[in-house]
C-alpha positions in Angstrom: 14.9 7.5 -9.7 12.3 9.2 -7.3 9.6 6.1 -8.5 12.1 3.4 -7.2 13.1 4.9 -4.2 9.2 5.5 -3.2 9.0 1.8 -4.4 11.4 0.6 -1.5 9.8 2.8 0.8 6.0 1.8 0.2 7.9 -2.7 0.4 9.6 -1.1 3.9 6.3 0.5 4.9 4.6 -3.5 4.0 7.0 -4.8 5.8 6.4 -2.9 8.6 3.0 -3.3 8.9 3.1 -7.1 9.4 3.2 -7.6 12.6 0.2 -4.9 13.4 -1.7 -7.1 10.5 -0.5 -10.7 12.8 -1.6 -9.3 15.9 -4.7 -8.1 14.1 -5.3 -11.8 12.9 -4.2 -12.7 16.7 -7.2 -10.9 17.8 -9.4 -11.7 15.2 -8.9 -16.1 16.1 -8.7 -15.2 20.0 -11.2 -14.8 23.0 -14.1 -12.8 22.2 -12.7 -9.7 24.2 -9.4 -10.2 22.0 -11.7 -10.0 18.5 -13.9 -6.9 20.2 -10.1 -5.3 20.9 -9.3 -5.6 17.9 -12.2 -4.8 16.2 -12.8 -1.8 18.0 -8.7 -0.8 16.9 -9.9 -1.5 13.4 -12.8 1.1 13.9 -10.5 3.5 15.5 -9.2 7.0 13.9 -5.6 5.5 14.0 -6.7 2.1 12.8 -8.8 3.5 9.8 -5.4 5.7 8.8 -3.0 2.4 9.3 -5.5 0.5 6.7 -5.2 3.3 4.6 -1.6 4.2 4.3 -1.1 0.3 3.6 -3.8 -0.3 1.2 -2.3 2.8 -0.5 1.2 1.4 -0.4 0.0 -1.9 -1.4 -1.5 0.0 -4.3 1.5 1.9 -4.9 4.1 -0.9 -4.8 1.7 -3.4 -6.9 1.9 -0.8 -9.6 5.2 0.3 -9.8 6.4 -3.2 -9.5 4.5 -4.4 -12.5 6.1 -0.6 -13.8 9.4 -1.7 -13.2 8.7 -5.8 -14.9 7.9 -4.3 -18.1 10.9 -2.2 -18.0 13.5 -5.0 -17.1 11.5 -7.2 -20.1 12.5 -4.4 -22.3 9.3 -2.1 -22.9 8.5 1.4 -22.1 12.8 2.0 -21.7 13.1 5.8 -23.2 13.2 8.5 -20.7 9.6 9.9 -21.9 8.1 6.4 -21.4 9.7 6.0 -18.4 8.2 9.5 -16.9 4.9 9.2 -18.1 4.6 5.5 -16.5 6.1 6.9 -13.2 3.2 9.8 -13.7 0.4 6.7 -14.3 1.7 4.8 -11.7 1.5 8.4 -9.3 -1.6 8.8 -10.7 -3.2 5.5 -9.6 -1.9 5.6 -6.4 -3.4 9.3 -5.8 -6.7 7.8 -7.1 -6.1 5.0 -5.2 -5.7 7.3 -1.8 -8.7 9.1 -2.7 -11.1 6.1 -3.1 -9.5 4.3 0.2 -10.0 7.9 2.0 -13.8 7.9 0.8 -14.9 4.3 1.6 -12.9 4.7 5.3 
Protein backbone atom coordinates (compact mmCIF):
# COMPACT_ATOMS: atom_id res chain seq x y z
CA UNK A 1 0.00 0.00 0.00
CA UNK A 2 2.73 2.52 1.29
CA UNK A 3 5.05 1.38 -2.13
CA UNK A 4 2.10 2.56 -4.46
CA UNK A 5 1.20 5.53 -2.84
CA UNK A 6 5.14 6.65 -2.78
CA UNK A 7 4.84 5.49 -6.45
CA UNK A 8 2.20 8.28 -7.36
CA UNK A 9 4.01 10.63 -5.43
CA UNK A 10 7.63 10.16 -6.89
CA UNK A 11 5.11 10.33 -11.07
CA UNK A 12 3.49 13.70 -9.32
CA UNK A 13 7.01 14.85 -8.19
CA UNK A 14 8.18 13.97 -12.37
CA UNK A 15 5.50 15.67 -13.35
CA UNK A 16 6.28 18.52 -11.53
CA UNK A 17 9.52 19.01 -12.43
CA UNK A 18 8.89 19.43 -16.11
CA UNK A 19 8.62 22.64 -16.63
CA UNK A 20 11.96 23.55 -14.40
CA UNK A 21 13.63 20.72 -16.90
CA UNK A 22 11.81 22.95 -20.27
CA UNK A 23 13.01 26.05 -18.97
CA UNK A 24 16.33 24.42 -18.25
CA UNK A 25 16.39 23.23 -22.05
CA UNK A 26 15.03 26.92 -22.75
CA UNK A 27 18.26 28.19 -21.38
CA UNK A 28 20.42 25.70 -22.55
CA UNK A 29 19.28 26.55 -26.75
CA UNK A 30 19.02 30.42 -25.89
CA UNK A 31 21.47 33.50 -25.87
CA UNK A 32 24.67 32.85 -24.31
CA UNK A 33 23.59 34.80 -21.02
CA UNK A 34 20.36 32.43 -20.98
CA UNK A 35 22.79 29.07 -21.11
CA UNK A 36 25.33 30.78 -18.44
CA UNK A 37 21.79 31.40 -16.26
CA UNK A 38 21.06 28.41 -16.42
CA UNK A 39 24.15 26.78 -16.10
CA UNK A 40 25.10 28.64 -13.24
CA UNK A 41 21.17 27.34 -11.60
CA UNK A 42 22.43 23.88 -12.52
CA UNK A 43 25.62 24.49 -10.32
CA UNK A 44 23.67 26.07 -7.59
CA UNK A 45 22.89 24.39 -4.01
CA UNK A 46 19.13 24.40 -4.99
CA UNK A 47 19.80 23.25 -8.48
CA UNK A 48 22.14 20.30 -7.33
CA UNK A 49 19.17 19.24 -4.76
CA UNK A 50 16.34 19.60 -7.68
CA UNK A 51 18.57 17.10 -9.87
CA UNK A 52 18.80 14.98 -7.09
CA UNK A 53 15.40 14.58 -5.62
CA UNK A 54 14.34 13.87 -9.42
CA UNK A 55 16.98 11.50 -10.38
CA UNK A 56 16.01 9.80 -7.15
CA UNK A 57 12.31 9.77 -8.01
CA UNK A 58 13.07 8.80 -11.43
CA UNK A 59 14.93 5.92 -9.75
CA UNK A 60 12.28 5.25 -7.51
CA UNK A 61 9.30 5.25 -9.88
CA UNK A 62 11.40 3.25 -12.68
CA UNK A 63 11.66 0.52 -10.06
CA UNK A 64 8.55 0.24 -8.52
CA UNK A 65 6.82 0.41 -11.85
CA UNK A 66 8.65 -2.52 -13.24
CA UNK A 67 7.65 -3.87 -9.32
CA UNK A 68 4.24 -3.35 -9.91
CA UNK A 69 4.45 -5.02 -14.07
CA UNK A 70 5.52 -8.17 -12.70
CA UNK A 71 2.84 -8.22 -10.17
CA UNK A 72 -0.11 -7.36 -12.63
CA UNK A 73 1.64 -10.32 -15.00
CA UNK A 74 1.08 -12.54 -12.13
CA UNK A 75 4.62 -13.08 -10.36
CA UNK A 76 5.88 -12.20 -6.95
CA UNK A 77 1.76 -11.97 -5.77
CA UNK A 78 2.05 -13.47 -1.97
CA UNK A 79 2.22 -10.92 0.71
CA UNK A 80 6.05 -11.98 1.59
CA UNK A 81 7.05 -11.40 -2.09
CA UNK A 82 5.26 -8.55 -2.27
CA UNK A 83 7.15 -6.99 0.97
CA UNK A 84 10.42 -8.05 0.19
CA UNK A 85 10.15 -6.46 -3.46
CA UNK A 86 8.75 -3.20 -1.90
CA UNK A 87 12.03 -3.53 0.56
CA UNK A 88 14.41 -4.10 -2.90
CA UNK A 89 12.73 -1.51 -4.62
CA UNK A 90 13.41 0.92 -1.06
CA UNK A 91 16.52 -0.36 -1.06
CA UNK A 92 17.67 0.70 -4.58
CA UNK A 93 16.23 3.88 -4.29
CA UNK A 94 18.25 4.53 -0.89
CA UNK A 95 21.29 3.35 -2.80
CA UNK A 96 20.29 5.27 -5.55
CA UNK A 97 20.09 8.58 -3.22
CA UNK A 98 23.36 7.87 -1.80
CA UNK A 99 25.27 7.56 -5.19
CA UNK A 100 23.34 10.75 -6.67
CA UNK A 101 24.26 12.60 -3.21
CA UNK A 102 28.06 11.50 -3.79
CA UNK A 103 28.63 12.29 -7.47
CA UNK A 104 26.60 15.92 -6.82
Amino acid sequence: MLASIAHRGSGVLLVLFLPFYLWVLHGMLGTPQDFDQALALLHSGMGRLILWGVGVAITFHFCNGIRFLMLDAGWCESQRMMRLSARIVLSIAVASALLLGWLL
